[in-house]
N, C-alpha and C positions, 0 to 999 in steps of 0.2 A: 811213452807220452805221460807227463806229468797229471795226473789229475784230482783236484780239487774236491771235497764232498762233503758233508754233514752226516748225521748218524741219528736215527730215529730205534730206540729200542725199548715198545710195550713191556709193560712188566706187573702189571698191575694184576694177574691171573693168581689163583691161590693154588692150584696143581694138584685139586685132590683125587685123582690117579694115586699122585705118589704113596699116599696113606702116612705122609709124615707130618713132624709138629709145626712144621712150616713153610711158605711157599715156595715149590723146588728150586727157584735159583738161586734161594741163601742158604741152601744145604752143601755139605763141605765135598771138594773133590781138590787133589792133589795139594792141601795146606790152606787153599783158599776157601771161598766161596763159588758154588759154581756163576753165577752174576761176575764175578770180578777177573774169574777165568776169559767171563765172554766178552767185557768190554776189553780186552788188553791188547787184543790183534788190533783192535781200530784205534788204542792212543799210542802203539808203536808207530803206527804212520806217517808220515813225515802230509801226508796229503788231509789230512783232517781238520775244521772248519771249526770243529761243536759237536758235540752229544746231546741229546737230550732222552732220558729216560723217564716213562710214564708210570708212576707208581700209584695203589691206592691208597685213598688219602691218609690212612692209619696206620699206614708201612711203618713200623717199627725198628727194623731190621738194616733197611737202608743207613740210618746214619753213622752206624757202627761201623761202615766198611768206611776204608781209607780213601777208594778212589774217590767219595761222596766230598770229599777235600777240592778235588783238583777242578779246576779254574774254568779247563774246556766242557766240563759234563753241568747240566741244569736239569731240573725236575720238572717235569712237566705234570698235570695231573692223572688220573687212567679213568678211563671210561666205559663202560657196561660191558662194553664189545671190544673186543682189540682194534676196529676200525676207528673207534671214539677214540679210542688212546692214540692212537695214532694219527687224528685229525688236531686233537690236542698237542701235539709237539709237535706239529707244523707250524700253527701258528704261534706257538712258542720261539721257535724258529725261525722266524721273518718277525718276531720282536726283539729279536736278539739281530735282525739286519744281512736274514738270508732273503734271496732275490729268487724269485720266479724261477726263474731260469738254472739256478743252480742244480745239481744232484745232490740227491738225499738217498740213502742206502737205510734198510729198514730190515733190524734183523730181530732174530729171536732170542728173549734172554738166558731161555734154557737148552740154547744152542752153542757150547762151549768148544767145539773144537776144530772153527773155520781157521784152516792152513792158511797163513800169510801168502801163502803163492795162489789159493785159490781168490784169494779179495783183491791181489794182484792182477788176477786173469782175467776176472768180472770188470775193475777199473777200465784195464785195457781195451777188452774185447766190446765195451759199451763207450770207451769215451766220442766217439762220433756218431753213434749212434742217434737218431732222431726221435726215437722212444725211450728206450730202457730195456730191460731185462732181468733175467733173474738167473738164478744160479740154480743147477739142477741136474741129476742123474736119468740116464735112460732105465727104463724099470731094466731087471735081469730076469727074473720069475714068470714062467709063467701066469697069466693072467684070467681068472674066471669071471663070469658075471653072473649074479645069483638069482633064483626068482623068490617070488612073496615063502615058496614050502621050505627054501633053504637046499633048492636043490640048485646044480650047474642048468644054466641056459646054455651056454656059448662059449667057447675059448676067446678071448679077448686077441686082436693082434696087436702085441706088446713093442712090437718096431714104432711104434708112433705114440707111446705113451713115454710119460716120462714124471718121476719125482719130484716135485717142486722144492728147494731149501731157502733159505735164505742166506746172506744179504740179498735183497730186493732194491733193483736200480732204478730207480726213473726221478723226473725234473720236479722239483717240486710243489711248482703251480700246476702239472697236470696231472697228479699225486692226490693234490689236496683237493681240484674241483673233480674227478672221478669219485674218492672215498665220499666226499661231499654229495653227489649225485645219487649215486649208489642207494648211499645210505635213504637219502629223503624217498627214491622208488621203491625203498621195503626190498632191494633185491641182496643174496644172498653173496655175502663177503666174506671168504676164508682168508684171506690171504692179499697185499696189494696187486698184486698180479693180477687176481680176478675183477678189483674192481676196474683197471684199465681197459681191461677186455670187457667189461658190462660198456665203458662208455664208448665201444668201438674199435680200439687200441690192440695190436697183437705183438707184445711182449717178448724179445728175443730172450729163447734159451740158450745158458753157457757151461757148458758141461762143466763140476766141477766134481769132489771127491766124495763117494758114497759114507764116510767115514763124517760128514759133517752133519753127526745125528742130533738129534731136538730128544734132549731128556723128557720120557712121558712118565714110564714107570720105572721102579727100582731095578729089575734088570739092566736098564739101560746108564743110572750113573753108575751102578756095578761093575757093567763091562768098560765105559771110559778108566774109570780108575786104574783099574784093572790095565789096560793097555798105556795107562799114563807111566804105571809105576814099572812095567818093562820097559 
């Protein structure tokens, strides 16, 4: 099944985890930048609508990159929270003549290694969907749960947990009044996912490849490189 979408990707976060001279997704991986690594799976797509990426406002770094050219991608501004940035190019997004009703996929910008078959699988597996969903690994690890001394309480039972990644699928009118809601009740928003499920909503998971890691520290563009350049 053919299906149609937009692309929301917060960027406005400066990464200091990484302890470099600048915000991790314009640091280099495989010749590029990792930013231009990550938008390239969604303008190979023949299903793509629009981009809009939320930068802050003294993003420096963005104009320098080539895809900052192309026609389908627009800037949105970034906001305090990644929920701001991401309320911000929505309605960027219905200025530009996206409809309620459409899908909108929300990913992360220093998540650079979502397999075309896995944004395939999520397209699919959500196109009739009446909510949306998100992409996600079952945990493998054993699981603890710790108390205030830093000691184990309890084994966790890890059959019912599960990794949250992105892209994140859902419609965009119930996208934008959930992060909307959310946000004005002061309740806690990691991720779109949560806030659908704050306004009720239970979010189907889609299993998708553990290898679709979110650069936090330098280990982690180490080892993409690393497995880029084998």
């Amino acid at each position: 099944m053919s299906v149609t979408f937009w692309v929301v990707v917060p960027a406005a976060g400066v990464g200091s985890r990484m302890q470099a001279d600048r915000p991790k997704q314009y640091l280099a991986l495989a010749g590029r930048t990792v930013m231009e690594q990550t938008l390239q799976v969604f303008l190979d797509h023949p299903g793509l609508k629009g981009l809009t990426v939320s930068l802050a406002a003294e993003d420096p770094y963005w104009p320098g990159l080539s895809c900052s050219h192309d026609p389908r991608i627009w800037r949105a501004d970034g906001g305090r929270e990644r929920a701001d940035s991401v309320l911000n190019a929505l309605a960027l997004l219905r200025a530009k003549g996206a409809e309620a009703l459409d899908w909108v996929l929300v990913h992360d910008a220093a998540r650079p290694n979502l397999a075309a078959s896995d944004l395939q699988h999520l397209l699919a597996s959500l196109a009739d969907d009446p909510l949306g969903g998100l992409l996600a690994v079952p945990a493998r690890d054993t699981l603890k749960r710790a108390g205030e001394d830093g000691r184990v309480e309890a084994t966790v039972d890890r059959s019912v947990i599960w990794h949250a990644l992105t892209p994140q699928m859902f419609r965009l009118g119930t996208l934008h009044d959930a992060l909307a809601g959310a946000l004005e009740a002061g309740a806690t928003v990691t991720d779109e996912a949560s806030a659908i499920e704050w306004a009720g909503g239970h979010p189907r998971l889609v299993e998708g490849r553990a290898d679709n890691l979110k650069i936090t520290r330098p280990e982690d563009l180490h080892w993409l490189a690393q497995r880029w350049q084998s």
